[in-house]
C-alpha positions as CSV (number, residue, x, y, z in Angstrom):
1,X,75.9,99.5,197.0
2,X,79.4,98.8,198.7
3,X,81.6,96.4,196.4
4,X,79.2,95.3,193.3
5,X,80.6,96.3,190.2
6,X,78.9,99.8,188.8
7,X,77.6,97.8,185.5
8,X,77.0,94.8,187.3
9,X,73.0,95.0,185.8
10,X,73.7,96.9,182.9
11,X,70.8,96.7,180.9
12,X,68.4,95.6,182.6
13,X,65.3,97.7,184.1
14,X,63.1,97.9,187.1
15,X,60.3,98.8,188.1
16,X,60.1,100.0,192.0
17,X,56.6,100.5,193.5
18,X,57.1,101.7,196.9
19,X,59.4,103.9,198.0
20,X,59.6,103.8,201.9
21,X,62.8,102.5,203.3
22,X,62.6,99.4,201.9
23,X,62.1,100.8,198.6
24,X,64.3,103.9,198.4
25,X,66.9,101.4,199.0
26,X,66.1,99.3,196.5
27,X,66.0,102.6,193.7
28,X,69.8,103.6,194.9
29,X,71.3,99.9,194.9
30,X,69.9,99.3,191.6
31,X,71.3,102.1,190.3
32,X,74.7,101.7,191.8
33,X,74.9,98.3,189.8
34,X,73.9,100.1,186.5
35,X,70.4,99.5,186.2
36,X,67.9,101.4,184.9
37,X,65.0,102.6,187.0
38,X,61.1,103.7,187.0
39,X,59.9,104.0,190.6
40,X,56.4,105.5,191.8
41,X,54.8,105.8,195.3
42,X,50.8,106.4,195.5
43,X,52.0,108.8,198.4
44,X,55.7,110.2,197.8
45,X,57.9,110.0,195.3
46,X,60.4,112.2,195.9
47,X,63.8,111.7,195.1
48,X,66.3,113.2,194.3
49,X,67.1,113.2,190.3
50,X,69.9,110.5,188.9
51,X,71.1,109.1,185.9
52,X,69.3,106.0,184.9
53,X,66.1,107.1,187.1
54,X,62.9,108.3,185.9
55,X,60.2,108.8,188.8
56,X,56.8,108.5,187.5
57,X,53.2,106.5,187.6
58,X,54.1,102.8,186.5
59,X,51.7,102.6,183.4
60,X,53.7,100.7,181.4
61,X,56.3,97.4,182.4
62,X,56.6,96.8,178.9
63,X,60.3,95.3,179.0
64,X,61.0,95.9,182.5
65,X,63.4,92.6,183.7
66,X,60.8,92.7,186.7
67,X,58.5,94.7,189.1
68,X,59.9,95.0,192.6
69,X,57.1,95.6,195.1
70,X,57.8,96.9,198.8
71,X,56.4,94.0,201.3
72,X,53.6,96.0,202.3
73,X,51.9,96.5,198.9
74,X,49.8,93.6,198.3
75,X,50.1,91.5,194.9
76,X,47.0,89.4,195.1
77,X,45.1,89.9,199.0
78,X,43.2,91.4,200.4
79,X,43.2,93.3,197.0
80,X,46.2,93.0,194.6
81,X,47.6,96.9,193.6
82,X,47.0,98.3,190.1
83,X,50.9,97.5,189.5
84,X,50.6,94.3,190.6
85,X,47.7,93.6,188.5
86,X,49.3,95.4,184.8
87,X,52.3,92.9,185.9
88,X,50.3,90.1,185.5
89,X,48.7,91.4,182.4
90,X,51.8,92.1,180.9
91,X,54.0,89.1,182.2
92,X,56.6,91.1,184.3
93,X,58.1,89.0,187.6
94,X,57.1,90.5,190.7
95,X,59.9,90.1,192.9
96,X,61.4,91.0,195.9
97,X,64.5,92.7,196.6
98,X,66.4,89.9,198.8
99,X,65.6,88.0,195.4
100,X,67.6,90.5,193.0
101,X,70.2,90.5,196.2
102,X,70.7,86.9,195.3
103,X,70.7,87.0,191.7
104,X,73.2,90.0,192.1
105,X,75.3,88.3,194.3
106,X,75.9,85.0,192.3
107,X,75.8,87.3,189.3
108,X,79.1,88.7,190.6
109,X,80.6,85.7,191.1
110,X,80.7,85.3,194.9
111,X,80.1,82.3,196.2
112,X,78.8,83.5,199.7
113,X,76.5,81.5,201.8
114,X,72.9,82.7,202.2
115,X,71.2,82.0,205.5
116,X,67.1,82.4,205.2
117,X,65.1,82.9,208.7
118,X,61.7,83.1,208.7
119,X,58.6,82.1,211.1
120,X,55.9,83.9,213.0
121,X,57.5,84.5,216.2
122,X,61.5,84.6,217.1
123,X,63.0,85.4,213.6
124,X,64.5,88.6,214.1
125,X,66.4,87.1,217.5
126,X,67.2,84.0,215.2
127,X,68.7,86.0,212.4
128,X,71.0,88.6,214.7
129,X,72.2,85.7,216.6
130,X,73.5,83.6,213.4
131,X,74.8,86.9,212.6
132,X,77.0,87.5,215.5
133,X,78.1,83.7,215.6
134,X,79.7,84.3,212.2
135,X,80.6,87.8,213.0
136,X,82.7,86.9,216.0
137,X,84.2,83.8,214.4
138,X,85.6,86.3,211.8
139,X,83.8,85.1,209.0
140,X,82.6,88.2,207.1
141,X,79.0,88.6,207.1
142,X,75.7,90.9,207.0
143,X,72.3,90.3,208.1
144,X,69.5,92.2,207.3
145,X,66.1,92.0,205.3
146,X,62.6,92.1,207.0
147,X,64.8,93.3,210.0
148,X,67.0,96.3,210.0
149,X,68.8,96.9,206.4
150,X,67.0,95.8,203.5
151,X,68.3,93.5,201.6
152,X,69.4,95.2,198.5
153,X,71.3,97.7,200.5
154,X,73.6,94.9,201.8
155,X,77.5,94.9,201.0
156,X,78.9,92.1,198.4
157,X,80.7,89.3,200.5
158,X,83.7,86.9,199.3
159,X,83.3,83.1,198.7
160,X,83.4,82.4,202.6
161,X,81.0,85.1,203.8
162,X,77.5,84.4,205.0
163,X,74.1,86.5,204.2
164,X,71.5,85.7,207.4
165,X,68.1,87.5,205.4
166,X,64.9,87.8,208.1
167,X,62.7,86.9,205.5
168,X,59.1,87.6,206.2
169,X,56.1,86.1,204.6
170,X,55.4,89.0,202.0
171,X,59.2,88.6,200.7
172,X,58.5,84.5,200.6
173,X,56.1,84.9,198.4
174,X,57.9,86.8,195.8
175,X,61.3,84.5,195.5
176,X,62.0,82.9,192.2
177,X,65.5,81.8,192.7
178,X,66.9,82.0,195.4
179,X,68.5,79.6,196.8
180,X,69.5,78.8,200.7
181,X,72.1,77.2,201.8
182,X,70.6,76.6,205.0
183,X,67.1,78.3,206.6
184,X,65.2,78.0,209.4
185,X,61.6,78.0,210.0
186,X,60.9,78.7,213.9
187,X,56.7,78.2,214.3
188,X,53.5,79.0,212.6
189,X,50.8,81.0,214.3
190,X,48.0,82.9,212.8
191,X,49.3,85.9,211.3
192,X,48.6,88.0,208.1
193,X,45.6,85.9,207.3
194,X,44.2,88.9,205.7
195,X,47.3,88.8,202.9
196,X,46.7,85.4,202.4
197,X,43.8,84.4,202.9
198,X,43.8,81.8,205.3
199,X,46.4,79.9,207.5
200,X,47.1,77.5,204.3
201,X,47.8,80.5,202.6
202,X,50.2,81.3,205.4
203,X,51.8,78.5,205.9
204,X,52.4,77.8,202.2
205,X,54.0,81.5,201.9
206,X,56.0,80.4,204.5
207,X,57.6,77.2,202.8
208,X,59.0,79.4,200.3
209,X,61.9,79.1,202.3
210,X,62.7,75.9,201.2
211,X,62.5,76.6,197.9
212,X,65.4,75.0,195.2
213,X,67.3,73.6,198.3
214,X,68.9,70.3,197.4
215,X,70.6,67.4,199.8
216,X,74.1,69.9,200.5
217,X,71.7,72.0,202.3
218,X,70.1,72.2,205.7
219,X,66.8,73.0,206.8
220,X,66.0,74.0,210.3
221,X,62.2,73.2,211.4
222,X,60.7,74.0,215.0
223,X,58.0,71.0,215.9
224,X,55.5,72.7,218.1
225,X,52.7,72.9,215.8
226,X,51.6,70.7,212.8
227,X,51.8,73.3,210.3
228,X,55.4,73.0,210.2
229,X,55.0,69.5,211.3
230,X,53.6,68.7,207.7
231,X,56.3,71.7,205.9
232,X,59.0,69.0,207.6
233,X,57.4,65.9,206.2
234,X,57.4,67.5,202.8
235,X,60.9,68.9,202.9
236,X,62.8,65.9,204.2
237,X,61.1,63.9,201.0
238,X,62.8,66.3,198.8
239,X,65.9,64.8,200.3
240,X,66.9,68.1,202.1
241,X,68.4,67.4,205.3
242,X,66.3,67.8,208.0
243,X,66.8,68.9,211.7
244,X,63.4,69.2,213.5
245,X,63.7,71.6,216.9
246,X,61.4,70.3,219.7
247,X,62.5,73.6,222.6
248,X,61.0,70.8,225.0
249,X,63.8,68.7,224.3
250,X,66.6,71.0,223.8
251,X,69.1,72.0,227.0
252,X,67.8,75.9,228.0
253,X,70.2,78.9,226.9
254,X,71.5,80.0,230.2
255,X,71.6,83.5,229.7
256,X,70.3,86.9,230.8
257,X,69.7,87.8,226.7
258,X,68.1,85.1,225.8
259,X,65.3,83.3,228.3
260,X,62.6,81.2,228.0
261,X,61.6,78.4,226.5
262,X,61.2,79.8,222.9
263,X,64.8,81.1,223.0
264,X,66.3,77.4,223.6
265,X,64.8,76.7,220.3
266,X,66.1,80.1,218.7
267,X,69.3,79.1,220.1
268,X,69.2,75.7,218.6
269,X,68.1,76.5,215.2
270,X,71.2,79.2,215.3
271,X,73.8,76.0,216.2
272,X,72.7,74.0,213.8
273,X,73.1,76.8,210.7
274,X,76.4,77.8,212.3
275,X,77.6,74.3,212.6
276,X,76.4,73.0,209.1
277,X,78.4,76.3,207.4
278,X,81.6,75.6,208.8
279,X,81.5,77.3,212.3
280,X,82.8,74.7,215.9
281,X,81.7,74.5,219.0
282,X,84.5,76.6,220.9
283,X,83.6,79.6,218.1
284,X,80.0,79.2,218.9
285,X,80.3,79.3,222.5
286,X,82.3,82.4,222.4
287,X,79.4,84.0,220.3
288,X,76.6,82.6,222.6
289,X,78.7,84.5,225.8
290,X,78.8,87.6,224.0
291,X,75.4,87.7,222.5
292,X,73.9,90.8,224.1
293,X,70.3,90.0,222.3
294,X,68.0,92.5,220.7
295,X,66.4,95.8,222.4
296,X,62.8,95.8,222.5
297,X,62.5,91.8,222.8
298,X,62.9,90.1,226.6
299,X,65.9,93.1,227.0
300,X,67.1,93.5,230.9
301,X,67.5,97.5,231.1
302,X,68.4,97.6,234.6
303,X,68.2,96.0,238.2
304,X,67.7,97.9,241.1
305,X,67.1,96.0,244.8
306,X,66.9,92.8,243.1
307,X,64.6,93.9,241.1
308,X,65.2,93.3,237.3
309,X,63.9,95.5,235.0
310,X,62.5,93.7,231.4
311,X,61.9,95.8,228.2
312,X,59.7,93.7,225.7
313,X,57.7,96.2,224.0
314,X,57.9,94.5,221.1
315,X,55.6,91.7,221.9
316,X,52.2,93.6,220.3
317,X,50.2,90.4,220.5
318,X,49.3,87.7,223.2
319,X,51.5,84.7,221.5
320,X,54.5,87.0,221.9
321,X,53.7,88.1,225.3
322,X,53.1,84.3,226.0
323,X,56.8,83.7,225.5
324,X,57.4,86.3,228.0
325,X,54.8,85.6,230.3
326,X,56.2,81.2,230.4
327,X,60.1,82.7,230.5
328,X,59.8,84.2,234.4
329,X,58.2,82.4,237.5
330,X,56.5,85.2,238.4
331,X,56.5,89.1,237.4
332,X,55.1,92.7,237.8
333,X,53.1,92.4,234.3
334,X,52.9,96.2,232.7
335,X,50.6,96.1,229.9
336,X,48.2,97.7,227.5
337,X,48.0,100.4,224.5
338,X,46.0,99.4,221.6
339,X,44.5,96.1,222.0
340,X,44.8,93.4,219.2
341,X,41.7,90.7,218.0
342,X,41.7,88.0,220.6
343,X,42.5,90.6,223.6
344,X,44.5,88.7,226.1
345,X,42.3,86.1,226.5
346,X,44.6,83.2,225.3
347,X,47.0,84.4,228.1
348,X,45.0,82.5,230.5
349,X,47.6,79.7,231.3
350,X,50.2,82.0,232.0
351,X,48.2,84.5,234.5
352,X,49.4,82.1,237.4
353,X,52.8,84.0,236.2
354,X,51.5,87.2,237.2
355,X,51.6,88.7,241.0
356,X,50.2,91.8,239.7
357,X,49.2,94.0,236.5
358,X,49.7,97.5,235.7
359,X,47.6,98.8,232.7
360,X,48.5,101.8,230.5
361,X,46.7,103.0,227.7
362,X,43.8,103.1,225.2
363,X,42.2,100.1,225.8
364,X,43.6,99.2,229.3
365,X,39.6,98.3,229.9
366,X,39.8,95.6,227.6
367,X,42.5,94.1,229.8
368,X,41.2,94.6,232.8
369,X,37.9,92.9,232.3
370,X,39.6,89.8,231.3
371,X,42.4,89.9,234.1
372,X,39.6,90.6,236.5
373,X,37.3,87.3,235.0
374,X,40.3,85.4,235.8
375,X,41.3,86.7,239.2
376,X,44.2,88.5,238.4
377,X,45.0,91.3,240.6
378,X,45.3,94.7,238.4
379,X,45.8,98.6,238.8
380,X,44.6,100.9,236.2
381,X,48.0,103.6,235.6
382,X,47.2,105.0,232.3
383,X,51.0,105.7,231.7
384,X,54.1,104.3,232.0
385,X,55.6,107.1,234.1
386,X,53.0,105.8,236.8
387,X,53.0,102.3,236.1
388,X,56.6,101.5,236.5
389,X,57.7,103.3,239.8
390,X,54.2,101.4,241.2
391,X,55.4,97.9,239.4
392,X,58.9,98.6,241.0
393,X,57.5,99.2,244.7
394,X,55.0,96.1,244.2
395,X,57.8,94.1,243.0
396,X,60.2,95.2,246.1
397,X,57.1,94.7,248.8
398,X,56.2,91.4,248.0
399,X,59.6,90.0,246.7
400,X,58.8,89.5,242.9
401,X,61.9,89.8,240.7
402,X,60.9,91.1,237.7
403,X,59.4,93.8,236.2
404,X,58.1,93.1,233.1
405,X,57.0,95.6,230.0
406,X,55.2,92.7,227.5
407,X,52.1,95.5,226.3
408,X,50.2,92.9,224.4
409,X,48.9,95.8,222.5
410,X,50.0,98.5,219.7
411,X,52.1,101.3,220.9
412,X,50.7,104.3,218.6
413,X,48.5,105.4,221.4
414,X,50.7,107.2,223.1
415,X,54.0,106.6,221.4
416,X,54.8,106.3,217.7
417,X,56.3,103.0,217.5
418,X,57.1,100.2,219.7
419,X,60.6,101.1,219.8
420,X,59.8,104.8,221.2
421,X,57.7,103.1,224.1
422,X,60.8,100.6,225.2
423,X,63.3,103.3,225.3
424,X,60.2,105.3,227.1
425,X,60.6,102.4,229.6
426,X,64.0,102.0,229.9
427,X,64.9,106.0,230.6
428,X,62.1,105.5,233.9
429,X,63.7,102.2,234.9
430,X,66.9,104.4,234.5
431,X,65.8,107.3,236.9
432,X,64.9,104.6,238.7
433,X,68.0,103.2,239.5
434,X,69.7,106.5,240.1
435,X,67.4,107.6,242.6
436,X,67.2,104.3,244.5
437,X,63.5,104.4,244.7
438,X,60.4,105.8,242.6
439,X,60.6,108.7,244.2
440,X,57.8,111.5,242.8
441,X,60.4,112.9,240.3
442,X,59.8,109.6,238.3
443,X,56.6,110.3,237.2
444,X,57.2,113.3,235.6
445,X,57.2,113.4,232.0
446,X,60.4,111.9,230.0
447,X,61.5,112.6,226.3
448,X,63.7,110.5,224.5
């Protein structure tokens, strides 16, 4: 772990149930700080031997300083782990790691800022653009957490650096001290009801955000539904300042990485964190120019006879595709894979945004059936390598100028993550724009 001193936790020992990359992280950083370690995964645990490390079954937390679970593993729902539930008995924390991050950090004696972005939708966009405000402004800084490097794995900062943590609701729920200096919360939509256990349960794991803030710090609270409605009502009497985000009333972000409706408010929540920790206006504007957004989420690949070409394979579910679908006038909508509860049904509003749709996929049936209740013109392609050089010729016939990939759906169909399908779409769009047209070499087979 870059900069902590080597006996930083000297001492002290862990227990580490998990060991995927959120978890194998967590073993090594520990270590490098001095700790000692027990870790266990029900599946693999294999690593490699070290000093201070003992792999093994966790029977026995008798004097650990806590049990750090990876954010998949439930504690309590749907049904707590065996670990989880010897913790209990034997009074160990359960924690997670961007909670021993923070301990370590003040432990060291930096005084570094900690940024905490959390919400259902929008976080992950939220949390790399704080980061590249600071970034560019020359403020040191590292983001990570629920997206991209975990938190444990992150580099010790000086007094003026900032730590922007995605922070998702299985990390909320296991935060004892941790305090931020400033943290956002975007929107609530159902999401992981099955973890806990109803949309109370959500929205109360999400408020852990705002724990042990105090009136020096800033919280940052979209207003578009009354879940975080009430979460403002009840921070702002704590006498944390308060700045509620309404995207309706905020000036749109114009850019190509960051349209739509929803991304005005991502931007907003960003200025406000960036201002309140020391950052001005001219600084922020440089960062906003040179934000090139995230791949995978409302990403222009390529353009080809005014056609734009839009990778958001990330959006797995119809409130994420929503955001899409409201960000464009109208589109060449590709679509399908593994279709979530709910279907696509809730799209309805926005299917006046769509001249056409193009289905891929295991359950492209499910799709159609509602697209073709609601009048929406369709074409079954079953794969990408068909669908876009069809979306592309649609889109150049009847002057639409966007291609859009939103799936609505899983990817693991026919790709193994979401990530593999939108660099799947992006190497078509690709051959597309070197050919000039979707010519019949475009829908042969690519690899990545």
């Amino acid at each position: 772990m870059s900069g902590f001193p080597s006996d930083l936790l000297a001492g002290e020992r862990y227990a580490v149930c998990g060991l995927g990359r959120n978890g194998t992280a967590v073993v090594q950083a520990l270590l490098g700080m001095g700790a000692e370690v027990q870790a266990w995964d029900d599946r693999n645990a294999d690593l490699p031997a070290q000093p201070n490390l003992t792999v093994a079954p966790l029977t026995d937390l008798s004097g650990m300083t806590a049990l750090i679970l990876s954010p998949g593993i439930p504690h309590l729902l749907p049904k707590a782990h065996p670990v989880a539930d010897l913790a209990r008995v034997q009074r160990i924390q359960i924690l997670s790691d961007a909670e021993i991050l923070y301990r370590a950090i003040r432990k060291s004696g930096s005084k570094a800022a900690f940024v905490a972005v959390t919400g259902t939708n929008g976080k992950s966009t939220t949390t790399a653009l704080i980061a590249h405000l600071f970034t560019t402004a020359g403020r040191p800084c590292a983001a990570g957490g629920n997206l991209g490097t975990a938190s444990l794995a992150l580099p010790l900062l000086p007094d003026d650096g900032v730590y922007v943590i995605e922070m998702s609701s299985y990390m909320l729920e296991r935060l004892d001290r941790f305090h931020a200096n400033a943290a956002c919360l975007l929107n609530l939509t159902p999401d992981h009801l099955d973890r806990h256990g109803d949309m109370a349960g959500y929205a109360a794991a999400k408020a852990h955000v705002f724990d042990n803030m105090g009136p020096d710090d800033l919280a940052v609270i979209g207003m578009d539904d009354d879940w975080c409605c009430a979460i403002a009502s009840q921070v702002a009497s704590r006498g944390v300042q308060v700045v509620e985000l309404d995207a309706d009333a905020l000036p749109p972000y114009d850019g190509p990485a960051l349209p739509g409706r929803h991304n005005a408010q991502n931007v907003g929540a960003a200025l406000a964190i960036a201002r309140h920790l020391g950052l001005d206006d001219a600084a922020i504007r440089t960062g906003l120019k040179s934000f090139p957004g995230l791949e995978h989420r409302l990403q222009k690949v390529a353009e080809c006879d005014g056609v734009s070409f839009i990778n958001d394979s990330k959006a797995t579910n119809a409130e994420a595709v929503s955001k899409a679908l409201a960000a464009y006038d109208k589109v060449m909508w590709i679509a399908g894979g593994v279709a979530k509860a709910g279907g696509i049904e809730s799209l309805a509003p926005f299917f006046d945004h769509i001249a056409q749709a193009f289905l891929i996929g295991q359950d492209a049936d499910v799709l159609a059936a509602t697209l073709e209740t609601h009048g929406v013109p369709f074409q079954q392609c079953g794969t990408l390598e068909k669908a876009v050089p069809e979306a592309f010729e649609a889109a150049r016939h009847e002057n639409i100028p966007v291609v859009l990939l939103s799936p609505a759906c899983a990817s693991f169909d026919q790709f193994r993550s979401f990530e593999h399908r939108g660099s799947h779409f992006l190497q078509i769009c690709d051959n597309i724009v070197k050919s000039g047209h979707s010519g019949a070499t475009l829908t042969q087979k690519q690899e990545d």
